[in-house]
C-alpha positions in Angstrom: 189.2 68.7 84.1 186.0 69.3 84.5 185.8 70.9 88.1 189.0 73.2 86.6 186.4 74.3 84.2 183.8 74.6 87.1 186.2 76.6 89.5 187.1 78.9 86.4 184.1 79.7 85.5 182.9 80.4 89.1 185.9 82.6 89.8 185.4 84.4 86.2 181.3 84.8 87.4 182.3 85.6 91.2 185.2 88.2 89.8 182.6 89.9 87.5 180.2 89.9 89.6 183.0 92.3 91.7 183.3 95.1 88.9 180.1 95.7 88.4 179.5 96.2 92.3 182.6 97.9 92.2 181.7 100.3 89.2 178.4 101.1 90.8 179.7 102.1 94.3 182.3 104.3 92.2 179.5 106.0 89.6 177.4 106.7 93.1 180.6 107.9 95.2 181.6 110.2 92.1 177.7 111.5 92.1 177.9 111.8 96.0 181.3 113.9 95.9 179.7 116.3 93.6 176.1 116.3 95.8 178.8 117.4 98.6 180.1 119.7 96.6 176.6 121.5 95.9 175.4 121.2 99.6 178.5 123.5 100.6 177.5 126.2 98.4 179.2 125.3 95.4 177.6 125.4 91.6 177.8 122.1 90.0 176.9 121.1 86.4 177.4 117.9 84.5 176.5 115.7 81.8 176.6 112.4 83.0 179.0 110.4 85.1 180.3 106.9 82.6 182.0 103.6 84.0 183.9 101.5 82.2 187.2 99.1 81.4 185.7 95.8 82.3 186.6 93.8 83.4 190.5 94.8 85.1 189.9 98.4 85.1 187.7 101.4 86.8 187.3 104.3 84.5 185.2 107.2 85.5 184.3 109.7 82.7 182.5 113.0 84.1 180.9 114.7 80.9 181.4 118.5 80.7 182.0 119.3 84.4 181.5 123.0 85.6 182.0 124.1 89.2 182.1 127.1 90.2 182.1 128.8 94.3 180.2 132.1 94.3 181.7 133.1 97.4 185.2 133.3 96.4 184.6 133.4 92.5 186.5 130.7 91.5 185.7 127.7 89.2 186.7 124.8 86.9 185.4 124.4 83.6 186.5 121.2 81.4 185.1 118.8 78.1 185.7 116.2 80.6 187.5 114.7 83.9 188.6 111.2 83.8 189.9 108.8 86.8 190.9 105.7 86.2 192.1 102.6 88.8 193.1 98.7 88.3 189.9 97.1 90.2 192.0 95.0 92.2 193.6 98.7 94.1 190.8 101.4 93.9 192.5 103.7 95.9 195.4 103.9 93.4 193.7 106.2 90.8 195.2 108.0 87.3 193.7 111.2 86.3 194.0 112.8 82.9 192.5 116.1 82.4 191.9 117.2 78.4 194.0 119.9 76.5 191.7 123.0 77.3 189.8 123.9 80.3 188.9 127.3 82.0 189.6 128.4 85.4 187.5 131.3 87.1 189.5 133.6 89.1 187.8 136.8 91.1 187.5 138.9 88.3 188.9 137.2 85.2 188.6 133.7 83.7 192.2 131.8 82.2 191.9 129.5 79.4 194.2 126.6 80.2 195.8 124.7 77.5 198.3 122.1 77.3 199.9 118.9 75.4 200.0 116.6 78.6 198.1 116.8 82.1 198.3 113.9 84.3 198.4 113.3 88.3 198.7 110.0 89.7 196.8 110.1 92.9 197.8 107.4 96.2 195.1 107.6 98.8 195.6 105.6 102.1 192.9 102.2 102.4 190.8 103.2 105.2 187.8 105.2 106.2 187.3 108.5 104.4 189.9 107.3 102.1 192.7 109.9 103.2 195.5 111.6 100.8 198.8 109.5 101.0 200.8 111.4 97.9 199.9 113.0 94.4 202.1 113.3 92.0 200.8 115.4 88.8 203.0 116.4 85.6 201.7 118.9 82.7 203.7 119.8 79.8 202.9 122.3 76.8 201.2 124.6 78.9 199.5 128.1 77.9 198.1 130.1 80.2 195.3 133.0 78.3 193.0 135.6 80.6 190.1 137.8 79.3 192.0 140.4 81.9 194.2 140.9 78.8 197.2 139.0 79.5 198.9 135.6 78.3 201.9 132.9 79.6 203.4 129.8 78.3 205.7 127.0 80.6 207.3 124.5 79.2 206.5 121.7 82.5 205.7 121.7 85.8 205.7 118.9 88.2 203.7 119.0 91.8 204.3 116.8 94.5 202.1 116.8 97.5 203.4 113.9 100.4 200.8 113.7 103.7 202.8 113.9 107.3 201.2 113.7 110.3 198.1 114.8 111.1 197.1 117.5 108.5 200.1 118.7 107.7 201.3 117.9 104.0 204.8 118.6 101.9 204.6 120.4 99.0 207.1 120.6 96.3 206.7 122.5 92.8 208.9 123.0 89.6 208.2 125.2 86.3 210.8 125.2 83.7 211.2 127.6 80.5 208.6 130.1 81.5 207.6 132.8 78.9 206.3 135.8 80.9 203.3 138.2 79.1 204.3 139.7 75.6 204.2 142.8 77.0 206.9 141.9 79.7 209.2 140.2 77.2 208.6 143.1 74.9 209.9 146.0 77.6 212.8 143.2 78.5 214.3 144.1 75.1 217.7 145.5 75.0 218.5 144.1 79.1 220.3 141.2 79.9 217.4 139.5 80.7 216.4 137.1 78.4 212.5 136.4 77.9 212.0 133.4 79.5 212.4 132.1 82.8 214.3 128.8 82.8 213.2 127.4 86.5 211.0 128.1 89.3 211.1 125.8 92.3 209.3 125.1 95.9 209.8 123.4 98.3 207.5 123.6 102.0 205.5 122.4 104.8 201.9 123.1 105.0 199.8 122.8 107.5 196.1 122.4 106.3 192.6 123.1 108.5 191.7 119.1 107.7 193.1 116.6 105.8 192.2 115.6 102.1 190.0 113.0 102.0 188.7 111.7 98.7 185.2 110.4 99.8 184.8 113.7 101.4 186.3 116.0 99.0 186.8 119.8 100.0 189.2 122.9 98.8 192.0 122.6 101.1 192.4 125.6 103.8 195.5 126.7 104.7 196.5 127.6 108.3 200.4 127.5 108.4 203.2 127.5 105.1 206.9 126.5 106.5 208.6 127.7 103.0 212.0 125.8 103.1 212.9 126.8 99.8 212.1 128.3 96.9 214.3 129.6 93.8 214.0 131.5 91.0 216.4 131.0 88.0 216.1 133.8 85.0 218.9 134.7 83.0 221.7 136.1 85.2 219.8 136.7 87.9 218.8 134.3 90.3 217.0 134.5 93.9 216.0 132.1 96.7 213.3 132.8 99.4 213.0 130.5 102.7 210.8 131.7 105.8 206.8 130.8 107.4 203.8 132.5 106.8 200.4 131.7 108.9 197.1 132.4 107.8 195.1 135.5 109.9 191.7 135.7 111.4 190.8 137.0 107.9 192.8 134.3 105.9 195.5 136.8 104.6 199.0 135.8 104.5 201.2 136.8 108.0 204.7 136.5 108.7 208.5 136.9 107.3 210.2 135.2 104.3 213.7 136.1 103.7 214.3 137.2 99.8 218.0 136.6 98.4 218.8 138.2 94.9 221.7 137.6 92.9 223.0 140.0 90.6 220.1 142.2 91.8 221.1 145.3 89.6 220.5 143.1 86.7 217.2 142.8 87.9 216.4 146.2 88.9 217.6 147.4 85.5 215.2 145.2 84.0 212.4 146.5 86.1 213.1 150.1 85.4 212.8 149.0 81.6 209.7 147.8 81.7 208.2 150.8 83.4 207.9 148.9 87.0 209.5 151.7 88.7 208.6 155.4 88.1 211.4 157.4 86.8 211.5 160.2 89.4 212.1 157.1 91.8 215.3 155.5 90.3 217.9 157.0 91.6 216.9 156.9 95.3 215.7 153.3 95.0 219.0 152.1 93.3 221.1 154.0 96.0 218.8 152.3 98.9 219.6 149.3 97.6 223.0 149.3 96.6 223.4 150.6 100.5 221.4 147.8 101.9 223.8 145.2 99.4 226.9 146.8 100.9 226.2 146.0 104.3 225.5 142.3 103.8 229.0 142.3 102.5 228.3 141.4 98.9 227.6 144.3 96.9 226.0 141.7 94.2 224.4 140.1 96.6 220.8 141.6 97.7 218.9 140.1 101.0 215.6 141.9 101.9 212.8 140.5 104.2 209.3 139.9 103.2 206.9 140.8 105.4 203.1 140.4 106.0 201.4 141.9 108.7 198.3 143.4 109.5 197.1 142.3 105.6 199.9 144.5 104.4 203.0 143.4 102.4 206.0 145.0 102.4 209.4 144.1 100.8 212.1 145.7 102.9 211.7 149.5 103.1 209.0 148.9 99.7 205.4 149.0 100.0 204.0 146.2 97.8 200.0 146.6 98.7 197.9 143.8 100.1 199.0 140.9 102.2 198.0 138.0 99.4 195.1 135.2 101.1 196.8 132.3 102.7 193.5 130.1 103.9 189.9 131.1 104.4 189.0 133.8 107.0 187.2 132.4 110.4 183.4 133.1 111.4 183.1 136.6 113.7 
């Protein structure tokens, strides 16, 4: 009985022993990531990195984290970030972000807020500790910018799978998405009812390295294989599939087909809320019914997408600038 004592107590001492050298190398790899961070330009302030959830549990509290990249003026502003893992898988890890946080965008911050905001993050064993899959849900979200305008969803799920080499899966889903007051306000009196029930994504991307945790980095995008996306609102519905590749300047480049359903429900919707200038109507609608016809299914609208040269164009219509795909290479 006695030795059973003995061997407890050694294996309670020997196991203890484990978390605090465990908590320890995670406080310094947590301190390390955002050292990184700061070396590659980046602007990182904090209040203190915690441990704690002896003795089965690793769980990582970073006080008031605020990042922020000057050269592309984005950022992350939060209360808090926490991780958590059992002790016994530390590359199994549980993050929950708090209600509100703010993200920097070139020219406008967005107050986040939301009732849920979880990712459950799978990272393979082995050197650098390399992404395997994330899976993150949010629910309640509201979406406010000082650039004037607001948006609500219901959920959204993301699902991000490693392949080989650096290429990843992606795969995202919004449901009951309530565009900007202003756009539900002009939407008044069409068929189109103020909120969006689904959005959906699936593709292939093809990233400049692969994520590792222990030597964290934005991801850079070099190649998006869209195999499907879809759009659900009302009576209206649309899918896009095609592959875009990032230029020497990082702007989008390539073709993605565009399907509409029930396009004149949507283009009467669009003249409603003052998207397309009134002298231009009748010529656009009689493009477009023209361009429906010869597909065969006057309901039925397909019209490329294309980026070239960092311009975007939808079919005959100029939309502006090609949007920014991955990161632009050296001269």
């Amino acid at each position: 009985m006695r030795v059973l004592i003995w061997i407890v107590l050694a294996a309670g001492l020997l196991y203890g022993g484990y978390w605090f050298v465990g908590a320890r190398a995670a406080e310094r790899g947590a301190e390390a990531a955002l050292a990184q961070m700061q070396a590659r330009g980046w602007q990182v302030q904090q209040k203190g990195v915690s441990i704690a959830g002896f003795p089965s549990r690793f769980d990582l509290t970073v006080t008031e984290p605020d990042l922020f990249d000057p050269v592309r003026g984005i950022g992350w502003q939060a209360p808090f970030a926490q991780v958590y893992s059992l002790s016994y898988s530390p590359w199994k890890l549980i993050a929950a972000l708090p209600e509100d946080q703010v993200l920097t965008l070139p020219g406008q911050k967005v107050t986040i807020g939301s009732t849920r905001m979880r990712a459950s993050l799978f990272m393979k064993p082995s050197g650098d500790l390399p992404l395997d899959r994330l899976d993150a849900v949010t629910e309640g979200i509201s979406l406010r910018s000082d650039a004037g305008w607001a948006m609500a969803l219901g959920s959204a799920n993301l699902s991000v799978i490693a392949g080989e080499g650096d290429q990843v899966q992606l795969a995202l889903r919004g449901l009951e998405i309530v565009p900007d007051q202003a756009v539900t306000s002009a939407l008044t009196g069409t068929d189109l009812p103020g909120q969006i029930a689904r959005v959906d994504l699936l593709a292939d991307v093809q990233l400049a390295a692969p994520i590792l945790l222990r030597n964290p980095a934005p991801p850079v995008v070099r190649k998006v294989n869209l195999t499907e996306a879809n759009l659900v609102w009302g009576p209206v519905s649309a899918k896009a599939a095609g592959e875009l590749v990032a230029d020497p300047q990082g702007q989008a480049e390539g073709l993605i087909t565009v399907t509409v359903d029930n396009w004149q429900t949507g283009l009467a919707a669009a003249e409603a809320a003052g998207l397309v200038p009134e002298r231009f109507r009748v010529a656009l609608r009689s493009m477009l019914s023209s361009l429906a016809d010869q597909g065969g299914d006057a309901n039925r609208l397909s019209l490329p997408l294309a980026m070239q040269s960092g311009r975007m164009m939808l079919g005959p219509l100029p939309l502006g600038p090609a949007p920014m795909l991955g990161q632009g290479q050296p001269g």
